[in-house]
N, C-alpha and C positions, 0 to 999 in steps of 0.2 A: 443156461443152466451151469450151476459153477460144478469143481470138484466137490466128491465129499470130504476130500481134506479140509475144506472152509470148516473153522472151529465152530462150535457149541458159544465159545462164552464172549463176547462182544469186547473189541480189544485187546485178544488174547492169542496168540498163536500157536498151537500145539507144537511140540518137535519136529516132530516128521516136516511140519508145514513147512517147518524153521530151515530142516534138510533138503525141502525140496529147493526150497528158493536158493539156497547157497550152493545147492550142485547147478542152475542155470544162474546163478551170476559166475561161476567158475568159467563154463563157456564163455561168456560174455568177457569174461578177463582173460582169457588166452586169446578172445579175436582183437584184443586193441594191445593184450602184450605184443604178440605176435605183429604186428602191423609196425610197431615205433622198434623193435629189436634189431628187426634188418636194415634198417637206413643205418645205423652207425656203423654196421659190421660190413657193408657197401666195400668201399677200399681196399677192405682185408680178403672179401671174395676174389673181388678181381683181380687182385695180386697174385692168390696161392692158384688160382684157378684160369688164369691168365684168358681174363673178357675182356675184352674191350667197352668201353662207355656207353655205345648201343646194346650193345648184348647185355650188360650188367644189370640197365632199365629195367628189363625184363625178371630181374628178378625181383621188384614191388611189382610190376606193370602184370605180372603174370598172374599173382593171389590178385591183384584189381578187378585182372578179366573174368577169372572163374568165380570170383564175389557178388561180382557187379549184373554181369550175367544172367545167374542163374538163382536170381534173388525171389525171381517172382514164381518159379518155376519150385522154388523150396518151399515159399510161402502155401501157394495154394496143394503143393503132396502133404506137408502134415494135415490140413483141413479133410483131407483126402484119405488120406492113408493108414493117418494117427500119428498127434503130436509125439507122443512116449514111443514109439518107433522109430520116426523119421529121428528125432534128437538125438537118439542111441546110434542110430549106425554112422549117422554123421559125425556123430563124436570118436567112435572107433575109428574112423577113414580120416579124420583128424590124426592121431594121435601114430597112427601108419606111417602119412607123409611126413610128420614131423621126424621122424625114425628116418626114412628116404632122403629127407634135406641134410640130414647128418652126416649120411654116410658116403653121399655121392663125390664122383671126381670130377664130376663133368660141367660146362656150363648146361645144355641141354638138360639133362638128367635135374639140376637141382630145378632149374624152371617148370620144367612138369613136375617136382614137389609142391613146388608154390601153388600153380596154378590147383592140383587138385587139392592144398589145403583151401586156399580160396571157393573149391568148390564146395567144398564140407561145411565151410562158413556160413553159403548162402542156406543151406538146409538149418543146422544148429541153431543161426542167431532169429529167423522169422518162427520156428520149431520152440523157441525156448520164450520168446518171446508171447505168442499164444497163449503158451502152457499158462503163464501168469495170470494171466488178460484171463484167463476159461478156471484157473483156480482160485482167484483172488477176487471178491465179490467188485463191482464198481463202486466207487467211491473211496473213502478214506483209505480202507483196507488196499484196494488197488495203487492207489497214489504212494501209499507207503511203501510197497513191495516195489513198484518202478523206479523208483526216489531212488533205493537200496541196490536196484539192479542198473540202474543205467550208470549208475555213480561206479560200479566195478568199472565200468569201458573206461573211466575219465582214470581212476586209480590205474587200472593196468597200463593205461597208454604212459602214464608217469613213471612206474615201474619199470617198465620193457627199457625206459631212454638210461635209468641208469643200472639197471642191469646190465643191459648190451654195451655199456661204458666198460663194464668191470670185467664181463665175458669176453669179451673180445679182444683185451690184453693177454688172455690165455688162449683162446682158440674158436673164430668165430663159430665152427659145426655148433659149440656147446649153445649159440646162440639158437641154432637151429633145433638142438634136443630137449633144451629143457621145457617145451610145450607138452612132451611127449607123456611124462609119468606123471604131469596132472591132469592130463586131459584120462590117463587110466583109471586116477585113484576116483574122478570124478564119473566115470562111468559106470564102474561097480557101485560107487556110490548113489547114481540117480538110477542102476536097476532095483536096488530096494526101496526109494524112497519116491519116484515120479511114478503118482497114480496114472493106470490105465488108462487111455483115452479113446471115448468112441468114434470110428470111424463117419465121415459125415455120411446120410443114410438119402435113399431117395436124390440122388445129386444127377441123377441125367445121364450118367456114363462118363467117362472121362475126355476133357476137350485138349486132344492129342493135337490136332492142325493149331491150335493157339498155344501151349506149351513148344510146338516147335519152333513157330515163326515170332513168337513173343523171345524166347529165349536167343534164337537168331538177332534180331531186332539188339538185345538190349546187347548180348556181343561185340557187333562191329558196332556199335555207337562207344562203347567201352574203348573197343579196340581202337576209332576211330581220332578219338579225341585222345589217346594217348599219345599215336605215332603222329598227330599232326606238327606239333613244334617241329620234331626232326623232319618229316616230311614235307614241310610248312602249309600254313592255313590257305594260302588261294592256291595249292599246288591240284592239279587235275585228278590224281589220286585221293588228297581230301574231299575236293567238292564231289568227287561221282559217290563216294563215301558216305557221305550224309546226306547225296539223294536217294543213295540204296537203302540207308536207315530212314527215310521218310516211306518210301516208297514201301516197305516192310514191317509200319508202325500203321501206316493208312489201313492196309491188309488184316493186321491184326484186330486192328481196330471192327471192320467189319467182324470179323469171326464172334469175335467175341459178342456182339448183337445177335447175331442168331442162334450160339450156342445156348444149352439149355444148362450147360455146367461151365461157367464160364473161368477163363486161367482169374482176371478179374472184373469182376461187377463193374460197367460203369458207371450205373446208379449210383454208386458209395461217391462217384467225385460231383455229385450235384450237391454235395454239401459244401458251404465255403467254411464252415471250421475245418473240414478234411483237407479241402486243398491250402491251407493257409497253412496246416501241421507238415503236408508233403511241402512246399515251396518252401519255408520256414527251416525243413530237414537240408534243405538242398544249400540256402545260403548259411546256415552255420556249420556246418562240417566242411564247407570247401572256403569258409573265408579262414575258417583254424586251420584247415589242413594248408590253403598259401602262407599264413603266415607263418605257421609250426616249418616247413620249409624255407622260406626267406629268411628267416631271424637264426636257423641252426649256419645257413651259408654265413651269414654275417660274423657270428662266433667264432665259425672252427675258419673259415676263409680270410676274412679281414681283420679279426681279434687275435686269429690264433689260437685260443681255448680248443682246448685239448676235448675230447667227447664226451667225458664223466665230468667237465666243468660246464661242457655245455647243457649234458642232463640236468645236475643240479642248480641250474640257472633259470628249468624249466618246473623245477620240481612245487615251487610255492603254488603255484595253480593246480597241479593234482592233490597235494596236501589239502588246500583250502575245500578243494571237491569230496576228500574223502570224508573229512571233517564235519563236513554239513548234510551227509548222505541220509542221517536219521530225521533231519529236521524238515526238508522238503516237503516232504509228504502233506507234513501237517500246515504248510506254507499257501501248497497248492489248496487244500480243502479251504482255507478261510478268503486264499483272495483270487483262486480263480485262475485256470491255463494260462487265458489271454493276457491277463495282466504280469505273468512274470516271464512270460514271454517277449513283451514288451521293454519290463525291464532289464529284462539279460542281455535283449540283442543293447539298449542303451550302452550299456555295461560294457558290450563288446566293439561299438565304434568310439567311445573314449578311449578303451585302454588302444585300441588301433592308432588312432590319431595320436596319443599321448608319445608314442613309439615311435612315430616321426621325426621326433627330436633329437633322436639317436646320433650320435657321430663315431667318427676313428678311435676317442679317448673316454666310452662313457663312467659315470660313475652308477652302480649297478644300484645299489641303494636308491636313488633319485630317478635314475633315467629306466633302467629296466621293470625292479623289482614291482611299482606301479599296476605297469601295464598285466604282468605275470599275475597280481593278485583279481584285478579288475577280471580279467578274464575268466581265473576262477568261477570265481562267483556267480561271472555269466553262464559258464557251465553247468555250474551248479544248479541254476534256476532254467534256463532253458532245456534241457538233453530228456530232462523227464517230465519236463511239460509238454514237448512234445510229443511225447511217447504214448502220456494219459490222453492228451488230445486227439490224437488219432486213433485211440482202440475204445474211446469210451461208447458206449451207445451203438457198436456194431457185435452183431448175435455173434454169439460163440462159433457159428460153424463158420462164420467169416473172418473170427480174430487171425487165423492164418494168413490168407490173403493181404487184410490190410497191414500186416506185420510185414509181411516180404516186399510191400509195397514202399511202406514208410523207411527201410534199412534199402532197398534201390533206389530210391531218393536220397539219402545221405553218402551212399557209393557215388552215386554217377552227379551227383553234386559236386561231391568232393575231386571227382577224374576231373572232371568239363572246365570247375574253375582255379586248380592246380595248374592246367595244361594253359589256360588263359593267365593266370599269374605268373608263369613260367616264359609264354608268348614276350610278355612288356617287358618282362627283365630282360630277354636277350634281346630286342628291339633298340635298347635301350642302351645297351654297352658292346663292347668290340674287343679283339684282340689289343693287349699292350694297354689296357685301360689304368688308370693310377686308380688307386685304392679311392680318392673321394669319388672318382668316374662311376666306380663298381661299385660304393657305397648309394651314388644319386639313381644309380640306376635303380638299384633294393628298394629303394624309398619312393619311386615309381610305382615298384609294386605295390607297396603297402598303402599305397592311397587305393590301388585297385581290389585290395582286400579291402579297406575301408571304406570302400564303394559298396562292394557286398552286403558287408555286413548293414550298410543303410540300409541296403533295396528290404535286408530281410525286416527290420524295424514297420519300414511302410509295408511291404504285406502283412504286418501282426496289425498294427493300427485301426485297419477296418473292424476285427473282432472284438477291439473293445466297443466301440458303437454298433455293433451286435450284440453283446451281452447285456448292455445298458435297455435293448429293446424284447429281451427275453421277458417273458412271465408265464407264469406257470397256474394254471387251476387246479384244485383241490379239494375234491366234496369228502369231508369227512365227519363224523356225527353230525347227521343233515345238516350241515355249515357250509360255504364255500368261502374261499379265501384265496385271494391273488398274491400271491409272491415273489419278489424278486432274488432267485436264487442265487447263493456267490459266484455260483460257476454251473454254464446250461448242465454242465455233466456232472452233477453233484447235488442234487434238489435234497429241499429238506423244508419242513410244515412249518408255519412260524405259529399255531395255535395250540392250547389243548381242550382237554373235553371240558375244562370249566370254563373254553372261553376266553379267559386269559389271554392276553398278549404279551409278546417278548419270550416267550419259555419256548424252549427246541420242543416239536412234534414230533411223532417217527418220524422215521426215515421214508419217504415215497418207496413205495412196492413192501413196506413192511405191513401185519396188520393194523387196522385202522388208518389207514393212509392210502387213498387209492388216486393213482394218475390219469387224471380226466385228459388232459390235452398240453402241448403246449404251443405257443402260437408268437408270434412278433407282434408288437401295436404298431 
């Protein structure tokens, strides 16, 4: 059942509607400003606040843990609780820490800002995410409204790198505050405008032993894979590490089969579009997030480029994302998730390889500017295909769940293969290294991003020879008619009542269109 905000008039969006979705892309643009802000103002912390280079980690390492965490644990309380509740407080406990990160003196002190904006994160972004999914009908309308919301994260992450460029000539705190007074103005704003949301009803009770050991679970796996580089990967503390996260994932696992309200369904992963959206989550955010790190080292480290050159070096790829935000939508309805999912990750192992080329003296026109736009693009068509992929066809009182599900996927993607892209680069070079040493080392990495981003190519590939074996029945004015729909999550009649072929039908689940089955040949 959607909201009653869904309009009256077909292709039309009321205001309010308009209000709601732009106070949860505001969220959604404070968690990827906030994310790309504090890497450049890194240096200037540790200076004025005197951290050392392990301690200082801990200031991204810290919003990772409480992000990564407690993703699944936010997902299924708004399903729970109420998406317009959980969204609102998380948003005020946001906009707090961001106040706390400003003002503190301390290393300590500022990482517990972090870690509890991170915690706010995981409630806000699977909370806001729902909301869409449970207001925005499925299909066109929903693809529209993802297209429009996912593209804020790819725009704010762009923002935050040359903001934080500019901010932090003057004084990194401001880098720290300025999350603060929009995450207010956004507050007040989504208490007037984000309809009420019913509590899910009849749910079993709340499954307390899986919210705690699930949320344990995804913790030190968080925590595990971040301290491993400095701890190192075969060191006794990693491996007992990731057998206590096997050993607490097996556990959960159980609970969750017996509970009657479960943290998550494991039925929902017997589908392979679902697990192809979470894998697919996993290898593009951590092949962007190694390479968004190796290529800023190579800049500011072996180019020299100052931070706001570095930004703006980064910025044709957000542009190009923000640019195409309206168009998506209408991209996904005619050709289908799988297929531009397919083509995004393409998109993203040329521009990877193209980047290979890179040396000591490039020319940014030729050698960089390429790969920045290729990536785009890939952005562009991947982030919200994934998104529709994973929430189409699951009932509203589970849009939360799989929401908290799919954003723990692109978290603990983004940790596991950062900390592995970070692995090969120190493997790879030594103290006293000459600039090509430290260069061939980078370029190690980036074949290991571009490794990634392969694998994520081959897990989409199967769903186009899934989509190809989709078909759909349709008994409408005593007729039946088999169809090959553009995308499983998207059906639509290819008949009308005269008969006719080639003229669009309703829409399946509208009148005169009723959903007999669908089935694979």
């Amino acid at each position: 059942m959607t909201s009653p905000l869904t309009h009256p008039v077909p292709g039309r969006w009321t205001p309010r509607l308009w209000g709601t979705l732009l106070v949860l892309c505001a969220a959604m643009f404070l968690d990827a400003l906030d994310v790309s802000m504090v890497g450049v103002a890194l240096p200037s912390i540790g200076s004025e606040l005197d951290l050392s280079t392990s301690t200082l980690q801990w200031v991204v390492s810290g919003y990772i843990l409480g992000y990564g965490g407690l993703l699944l644990l936010g997902g299924r309380a708004a399903d729970l609780l109420g998406r317009r509740q959980v969204f609102l407080v998380a948003l005020a406990v946001f906009a707090l820490a961001s106040v706390l990160g400003g003002l503190v003196d301390s290393g300590p002190l500022l990482i517990a800002s972090r870690f509890i904006k991170g915690l706010s994160a995981a409630f806000t972004a699977p909370a806001g995410l729902s909301i869409i999914t449970t207001t925005f009908a499925e299909g066109p309308l929903r693809n529209r409204a993802l297209s429009i919301y996912t593209t804020c994260a790819a725009t704010g992450f762009s923002m935050g790198l040359v903001l934080s460029g500019l901010l932090t000539e003057a004084s990194w705190r401001l880098t720290m505050l300025l999350p603060a007074p929009i995450a207010v103005v956004a507050l007040f704003a989504g208490l007037k405008l984000i309809p009420r949301s019913e509590r899910e009803k009849n749910h079993g009770g709340y499954d307390i032993p899986g919210a705690v050991v699930g949320t344990a679970s995804m913790l030190l796996l968080v925590f595990t894979v971040v301290q491993a580089p400095q701890a190192g990967w075969g060191s006794a503390r990693t491996l007992l590490s990731f057998l206590a996260v096997a050993v607490l994932l097996s556990v959960f696992t159980g609970i969750e089969r017996r509970s009657p309200s479960p943290l998550i369904r494991l039925g929902v992963l017997r589908s392979g579009s679902q697990i192809r959206a979470q894998l697919g989550a996993m290898a593009f955010f951590g092949s962007y997030v190694g390479f968004q790190f190796l290529v800023t080292l190579y800049m500011q480290s072996l180019l020299g480029w100052s931070a706001l050159h570095t930004a703006l070096a980064f910025l044709p790829a957000g542009a190009l994302v923000a640019l195409s935000s309206t168009k998506v939508g209408a991209v996904v309805d005619r050709f289908g998730t799988p297929r531009l999912i397919a083509a995004g990750f393409a998109l993203m192992v040329t521009g990877y390889a193209l980047f290979l080329r890179v040396d000591l003296d490039p020319v940014y026109a030729t050698l960089i500017l390429p790969t920045m736009l290729l990536i785009g693009a890939a952005c562009a068509l991947v982030f919200p295909s994934l998104n529709i992929q994973a929430t189409n066809g699951v009932d509203d009182h589970e849009q939360g769940m799989v929401s908290g599900l799919l954003n723990t996927s692109v978290q603990v993607g983004g940790a596991i293969f950062l900390a592995v892209v970070t692995a090969v680069v120190t493997a790879n070079s030594s103290e006293g290294s000459s600039p090509q040493d430290v260069l061939d080392s980078y370029r190690t990495g980036l074949m290991v991003v571009t490794g990634i981003a392969l694998a994520g190519l081959l897990i989409t590939l199967p769903g186009l020879r899934a989509r190809r074996r989709e078909s759909v029945v349709v008994a409408r004015s005593g007729r039946i008619d088999q169809v090959a729909p553009s995308d499983p999550t998207s059906l639509s009649v290819r008949s009308d009542r005269s008969g006719q072929s080639g003229q669009s039908g309703p829409t399946v689940g509208e009148p005169g269109a009723e959903r007999v089955g669908v089935h694979d040949r």
